[in-house]
C-alpha positions in Angstrom: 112.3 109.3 144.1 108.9 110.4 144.2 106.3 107.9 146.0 103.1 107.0 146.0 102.5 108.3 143.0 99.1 107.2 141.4 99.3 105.5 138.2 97.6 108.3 136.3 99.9 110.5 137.7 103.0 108.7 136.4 101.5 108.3 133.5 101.4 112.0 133.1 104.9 112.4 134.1 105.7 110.0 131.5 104.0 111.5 128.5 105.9 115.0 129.7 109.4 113.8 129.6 109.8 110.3 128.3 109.9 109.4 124.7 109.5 105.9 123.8 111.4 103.5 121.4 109.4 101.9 118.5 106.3 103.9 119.4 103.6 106.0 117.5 104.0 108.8 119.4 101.3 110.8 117.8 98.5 107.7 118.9 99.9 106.4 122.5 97.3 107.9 124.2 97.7 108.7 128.1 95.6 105.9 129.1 97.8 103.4 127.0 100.6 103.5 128.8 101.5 101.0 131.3 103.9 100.8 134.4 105.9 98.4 135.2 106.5 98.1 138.9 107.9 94.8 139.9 108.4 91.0 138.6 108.8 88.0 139.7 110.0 84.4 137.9 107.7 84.9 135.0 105.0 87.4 136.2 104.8 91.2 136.1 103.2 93.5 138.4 101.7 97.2 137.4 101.0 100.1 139.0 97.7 99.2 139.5 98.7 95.7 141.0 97.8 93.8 138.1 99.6 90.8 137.7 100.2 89.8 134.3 102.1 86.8 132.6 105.8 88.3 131.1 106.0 86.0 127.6 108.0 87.8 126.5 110.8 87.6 128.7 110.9 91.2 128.5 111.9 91.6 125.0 113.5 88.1 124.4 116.1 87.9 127.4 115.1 87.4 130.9 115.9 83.7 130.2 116.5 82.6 134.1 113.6 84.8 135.0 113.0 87.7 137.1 114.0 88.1 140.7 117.1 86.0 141.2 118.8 87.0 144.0 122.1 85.3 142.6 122.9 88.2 140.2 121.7 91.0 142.3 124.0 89.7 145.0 127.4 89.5 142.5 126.4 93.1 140.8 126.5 94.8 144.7 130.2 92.8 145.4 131.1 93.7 141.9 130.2 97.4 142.5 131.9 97.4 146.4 134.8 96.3 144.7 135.3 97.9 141.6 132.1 99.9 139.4 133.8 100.8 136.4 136.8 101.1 134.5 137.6 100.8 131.0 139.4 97.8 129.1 140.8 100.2 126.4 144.7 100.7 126.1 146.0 97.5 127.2 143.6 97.1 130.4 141.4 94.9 131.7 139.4 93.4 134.9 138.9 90.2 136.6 135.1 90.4 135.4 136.3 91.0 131.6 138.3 88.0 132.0 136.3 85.6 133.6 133.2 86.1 131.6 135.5 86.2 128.0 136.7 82.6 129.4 133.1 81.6 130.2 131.7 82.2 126.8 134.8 80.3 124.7 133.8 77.1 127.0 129.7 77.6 126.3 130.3 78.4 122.5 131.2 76.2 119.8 134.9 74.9 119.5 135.5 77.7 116.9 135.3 80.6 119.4 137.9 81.6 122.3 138.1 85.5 121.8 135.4 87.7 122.6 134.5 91.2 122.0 132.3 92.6 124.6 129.7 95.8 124.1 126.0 97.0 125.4 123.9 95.5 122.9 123.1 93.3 120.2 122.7 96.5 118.0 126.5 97.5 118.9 127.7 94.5 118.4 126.2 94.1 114.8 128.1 97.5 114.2 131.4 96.1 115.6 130.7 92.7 113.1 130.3 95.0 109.7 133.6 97.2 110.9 135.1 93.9 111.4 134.5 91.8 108.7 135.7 94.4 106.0 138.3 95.3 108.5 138.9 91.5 108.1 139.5 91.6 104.5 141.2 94.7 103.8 143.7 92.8 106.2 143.5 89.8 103.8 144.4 91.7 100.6 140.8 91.5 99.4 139.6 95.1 100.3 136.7 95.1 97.0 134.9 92.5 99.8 132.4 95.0 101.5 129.0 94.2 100.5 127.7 92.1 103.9 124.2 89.8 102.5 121.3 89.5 105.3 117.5 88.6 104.3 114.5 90.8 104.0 112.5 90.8 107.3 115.5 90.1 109.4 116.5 92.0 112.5 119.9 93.1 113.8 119.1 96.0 115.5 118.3 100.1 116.0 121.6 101.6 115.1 122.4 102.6 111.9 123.9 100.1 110.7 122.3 97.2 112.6 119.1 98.9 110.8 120.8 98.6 107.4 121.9 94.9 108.1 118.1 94.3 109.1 115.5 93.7 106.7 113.0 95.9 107.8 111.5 98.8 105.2 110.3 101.3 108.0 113.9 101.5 109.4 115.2 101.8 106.3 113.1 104.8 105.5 114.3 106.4 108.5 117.9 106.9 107.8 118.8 102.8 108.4 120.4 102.4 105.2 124.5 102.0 104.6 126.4 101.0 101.1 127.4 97.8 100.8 124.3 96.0 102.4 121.8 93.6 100.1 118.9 91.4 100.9 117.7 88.2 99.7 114.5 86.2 100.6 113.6 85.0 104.4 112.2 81.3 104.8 108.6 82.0 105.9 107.1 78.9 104.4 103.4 79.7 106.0 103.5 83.1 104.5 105.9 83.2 101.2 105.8 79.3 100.7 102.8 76.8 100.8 102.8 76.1 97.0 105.8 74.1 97.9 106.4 71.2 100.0 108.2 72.8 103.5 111.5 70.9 102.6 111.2 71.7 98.6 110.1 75.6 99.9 113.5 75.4 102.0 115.9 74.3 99.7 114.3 77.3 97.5 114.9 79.6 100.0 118.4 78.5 101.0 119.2 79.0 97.0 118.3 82.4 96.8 122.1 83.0 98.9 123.5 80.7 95.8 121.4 83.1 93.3 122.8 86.6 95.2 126.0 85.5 95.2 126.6 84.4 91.9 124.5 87.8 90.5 127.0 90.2 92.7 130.3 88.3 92.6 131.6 86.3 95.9 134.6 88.2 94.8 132.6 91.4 96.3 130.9 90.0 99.1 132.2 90.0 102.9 130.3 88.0 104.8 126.2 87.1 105.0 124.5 87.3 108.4 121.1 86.0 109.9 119.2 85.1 112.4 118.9 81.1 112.9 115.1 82.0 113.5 114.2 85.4 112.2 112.4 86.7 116.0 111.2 90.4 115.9 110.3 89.5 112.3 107.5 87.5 113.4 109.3 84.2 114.4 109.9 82.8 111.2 111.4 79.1 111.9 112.7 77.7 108.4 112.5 74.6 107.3 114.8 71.6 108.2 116.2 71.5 105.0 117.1 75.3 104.7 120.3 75.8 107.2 121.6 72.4 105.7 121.8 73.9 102.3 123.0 77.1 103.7 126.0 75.8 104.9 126.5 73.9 101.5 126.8 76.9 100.5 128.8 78.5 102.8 130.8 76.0 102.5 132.0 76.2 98.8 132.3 80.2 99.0 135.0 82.4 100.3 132.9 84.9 102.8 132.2 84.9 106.3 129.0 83.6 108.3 127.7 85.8 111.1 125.1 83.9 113.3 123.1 86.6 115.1 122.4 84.6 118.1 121.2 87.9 120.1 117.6 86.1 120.4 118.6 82.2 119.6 121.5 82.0 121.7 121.6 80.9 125.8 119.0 78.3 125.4 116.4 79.5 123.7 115.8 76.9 120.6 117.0 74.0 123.3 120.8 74.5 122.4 123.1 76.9 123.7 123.1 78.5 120.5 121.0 78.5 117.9 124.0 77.9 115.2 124.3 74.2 117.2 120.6 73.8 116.9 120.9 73.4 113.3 124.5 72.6 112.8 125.5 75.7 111.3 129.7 76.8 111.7 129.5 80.5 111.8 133.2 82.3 111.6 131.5 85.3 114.3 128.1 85.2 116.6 126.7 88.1 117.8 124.9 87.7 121.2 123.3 89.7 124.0 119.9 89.7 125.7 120.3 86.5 127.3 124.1 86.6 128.2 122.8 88.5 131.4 119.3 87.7 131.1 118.9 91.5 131.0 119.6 92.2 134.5 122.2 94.8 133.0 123.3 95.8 129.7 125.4 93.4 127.7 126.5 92.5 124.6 129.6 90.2 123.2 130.9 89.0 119.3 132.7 85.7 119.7 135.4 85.7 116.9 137.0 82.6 115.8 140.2 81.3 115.6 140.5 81.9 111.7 139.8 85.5 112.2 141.3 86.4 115.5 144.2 85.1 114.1 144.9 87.5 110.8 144.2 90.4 113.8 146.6 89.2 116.2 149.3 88.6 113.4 149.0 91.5 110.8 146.0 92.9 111.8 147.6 96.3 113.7 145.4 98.2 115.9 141.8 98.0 115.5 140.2 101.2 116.1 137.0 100.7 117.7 135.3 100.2 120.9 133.0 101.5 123.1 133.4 103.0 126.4 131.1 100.0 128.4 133.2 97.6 126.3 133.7 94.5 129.1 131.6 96.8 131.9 132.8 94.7 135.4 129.5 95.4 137.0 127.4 93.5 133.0 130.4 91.1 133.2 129.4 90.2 137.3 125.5 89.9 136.3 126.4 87.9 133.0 128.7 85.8 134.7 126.1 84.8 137.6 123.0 84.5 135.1 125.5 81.5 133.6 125.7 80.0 136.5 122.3 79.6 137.1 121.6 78.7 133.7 124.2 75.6 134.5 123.5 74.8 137.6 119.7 74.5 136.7 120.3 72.9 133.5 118.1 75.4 131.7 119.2 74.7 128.1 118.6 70.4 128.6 115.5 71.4 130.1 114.3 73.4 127.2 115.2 71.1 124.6 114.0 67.7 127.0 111.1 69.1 129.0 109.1 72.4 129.2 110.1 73.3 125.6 108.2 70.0 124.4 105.8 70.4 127.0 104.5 73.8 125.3 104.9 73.2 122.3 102.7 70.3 122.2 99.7 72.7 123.9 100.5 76.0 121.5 100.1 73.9 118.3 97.1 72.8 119.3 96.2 76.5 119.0 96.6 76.1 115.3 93.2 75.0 115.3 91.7 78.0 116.1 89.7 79.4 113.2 91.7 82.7 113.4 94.9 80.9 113.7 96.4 80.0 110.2 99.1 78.3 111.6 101.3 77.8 115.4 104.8 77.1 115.3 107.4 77.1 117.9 110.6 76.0 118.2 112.6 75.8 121.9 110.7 78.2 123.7 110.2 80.3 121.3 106.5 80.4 118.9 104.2 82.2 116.8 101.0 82.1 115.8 100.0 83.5 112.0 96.2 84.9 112.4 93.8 84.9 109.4 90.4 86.3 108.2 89.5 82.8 106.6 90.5 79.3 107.8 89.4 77.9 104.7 91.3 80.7 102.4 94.8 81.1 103.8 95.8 83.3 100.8 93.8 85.8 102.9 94.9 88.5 104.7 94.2 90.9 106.9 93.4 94.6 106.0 95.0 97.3 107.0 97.3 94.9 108.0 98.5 94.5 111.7 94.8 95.9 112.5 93.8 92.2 113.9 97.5 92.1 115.5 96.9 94.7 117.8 93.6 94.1 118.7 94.8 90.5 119.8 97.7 91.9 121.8 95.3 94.3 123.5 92.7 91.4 124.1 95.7 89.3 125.7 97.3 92.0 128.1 94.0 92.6 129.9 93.7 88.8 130.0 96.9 88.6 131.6 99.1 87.5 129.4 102.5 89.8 127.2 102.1 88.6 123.9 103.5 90.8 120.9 102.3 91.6 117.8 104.4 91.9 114.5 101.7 92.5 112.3 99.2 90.1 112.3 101.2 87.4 114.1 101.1 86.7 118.2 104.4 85.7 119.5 105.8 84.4 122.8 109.3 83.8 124.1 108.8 83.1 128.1 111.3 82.5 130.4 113.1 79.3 130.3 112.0 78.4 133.7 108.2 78.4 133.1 106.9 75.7 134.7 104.3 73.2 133.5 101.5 74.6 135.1 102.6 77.9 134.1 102.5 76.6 130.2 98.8 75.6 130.8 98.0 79.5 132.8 99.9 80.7 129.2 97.8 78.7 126.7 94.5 79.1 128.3 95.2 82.7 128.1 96.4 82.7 124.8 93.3 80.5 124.0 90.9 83.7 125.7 92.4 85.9 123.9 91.7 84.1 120.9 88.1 84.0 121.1 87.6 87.5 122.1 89.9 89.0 119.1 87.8 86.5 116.8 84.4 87.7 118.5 85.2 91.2 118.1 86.7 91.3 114.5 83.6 89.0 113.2 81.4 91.9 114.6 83.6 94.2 112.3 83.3 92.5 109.6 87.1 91.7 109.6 86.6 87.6 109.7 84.8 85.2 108.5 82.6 82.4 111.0 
């Protein structure tokens, strides 16, 4: 490797050679571009030996923080002893084994077999070959179509595109048969002529409605996110999983909880399913199950379903060649650990989860905030032009978004943008003073977005 390198320099080298994910390639400017050089707990270094406040836990998963020594440590033994090989054709490793055991203890009673990949966008292609693998198996092979929610997130495949809700993915080749949409919960946004519960009963419904237009005959399964994240952090309303699994409940498909965000802690449960007493029949999970120290993924399967495979199921052909990777299993494995030992999850649901949410609602009265929300350690806050007209918004939108998420990295402070909301997800081991550095930030940040789009013209004050 090349050193000492000056930041503009790597810069340089980066806008030759390296081509970004989820970036407007034709507008990142060279000067845009930041470099990450180190991190530690929940702070960030750059090249330029800023320190800045990570949260975002990277991009939702460096739950037990950076830096821990723990997993480093059991990757290197792991590698000594045995770097790769492949649990296809009957084979597997100590790692694969271990860390397939660990999960059916975390997860609800449901799930003992696991299914390990790279990602959470894998492993939302493993659950739609599944599911109608599932029912072809069954007798019912006319069950394809899989239900998710507009606005939801399951990844950057093809297919975990097509499961997602998002129109821009879509319009760049994320689209597969089979795949419909109904409404998300987003009360603040979709809502607020209704009551919260009466909005999330509403909501909840429009599975009922979907179902009963298409046939449950047809229908294979219906996935979502227990809080919708990269959509903006929509947290529905008490009343909306209850209903769901009424639902659920009296239909013959399959649940998939897409716990790739909500699971290992985040809402203050192990998984976000147990947060709001959901039974899914699979979860699909990553990020967090190695706190991204190295690239993991896994599908818990339960009983019900791991069952018709084992007994009539014949071979299932798919897989992927990092499927159960010893060195991801080693990291994953010792990331659990520490999130036992340190009783991460109890602390998020008893301590610094309540701790911050108290202070980042308190941001709701902000008069560019519309309204701040946060469940676990994981909030949002919905910006608008007009406090006293929250049927405003802002135009073009995500204009006021990005100026905020610019104003709040040179304060210090990773906060992203989706649209014209600000959300967090920090570690789960922030620590109290830590929440206050985080809020006061977020409070800065505040005022100079609010200062500079009243001097556009963009808000009202």
């Amino acid at each position: 490797m090349n050193v000492n390198l000056s930041t503009h320099d790597l810069r340089l080298k980066d806008a030759a050679h390296h081509f970004h994910p989820f970036t407007d390639h034709g507008s990142l400017g060279l000067d845009e571009r930041r470099v990450v050089t180190r991190a530690d707990g929940v702070w960030l270094w750059d090249s330029d030996g800023n320190r800045i406040m990570d949260g975002m836990a990277g991009l939702w998963c460096v739950n037990v923080g950076h830096g821990r020594q723990e997993i480093v440590d059991a990757v290197r033994a792991q590698m000594s002893e045995l770097s790769y090989y492949n649990t296809f054709f009957k084979t597997t490793t100590e790692p694969a084994i271990h860390l397939a055991e660990k999960l059916a203890e975390i997860t609800p009673p449901q799930f003992n077999m696991a299914f390990f990949g790279g990602s959470g966008s894998d492993g939302n292609d493993t659950v739609v070959r599944m599911v109608r693998t599932y029912w072809q198996i069954m007798g019912k092979p006319e069950k394809k179509i899989i239900l998710s929610r507009v606005n939801a997130y399951h990844g950057s495949t093809v297919a975990g595109a097509a499961l997602g809700g998002m129109a821009g993915m879509h319009g760049q080749g994320g689209v597969i048969g089979d795949i419909q949409h109904i409404m998300q919960p987003y009360w603040f946004g979709e809502g607020r002529d209704m009551s919260q519960d009466e909005f999330g009963i509403h909501a909840a419904r429009a599975l009922e409605r979907k179902l009963d237009e298409i046939g449950e005959e047809n229908v294979a399964a219906f996935i979502a996110e227990p809080i919708q994240g990269a959509g903006g952090v929509i947290i529905p309303p008490e009343t909306y999983w209850p209903e769901v699994q009424r639902i659920l409940d009296e239909r013959d498909i399959l649940f998939i909880s897409d716990e790739v965000i909500c699971g290992f802690g985040r809402t203050g449960s192990w998984f976000g399913c147990e947060t709001y007493g959901t039974r899914p029949d699979m979860m699909t999970m990553a990020k967090g199950l190695s706190s991204g120290y190295l690239p993991i993924g896994a599908v818990m399967i339960s009983d019900k379903m791991a069952e018709v495979f084992h007994g009539k199921g014949g071979e299932f052909f798919h897989g992927y060649t990092y499927s159960g990777h010893p060195a991801c299993c080693a990291a994953a494995l010792a990331n659990l650990e520490i999130m036992q030992r340190e009783k991460l999850v109890e602390r998020t649901a008893n301590d610094i989860g309540p701790y911050l949410q108290e202070r980042w609602k308190k941001l709701g009265e902000h008069p560019l905030v519309g309204e701040a929300r946060m469940k676990g350690l994981v909030g949002a806050l919905d910006l608008v032009p007009d406090k006293n007209d929250l049927s405003k918004r802002f135009s073009p939108e995500g204009a006021a978004g990005n100026l905020t998420r610019d104003h709040s990295f040179n304060n210090g402070l990773v906060m992203r943008a989706v649209r014209d909301r600000m959300i967090i997800c920090p570690p789960l081991t922030l620590s109290h003073e830590e929440a206050d550095e985080l809020v006061r930030i977020a409070s800065k940040t505040l005022d100079d977005a609010y200062a500079d789009l009243k001097r556009q013209g963009m808000a009202a004050g």
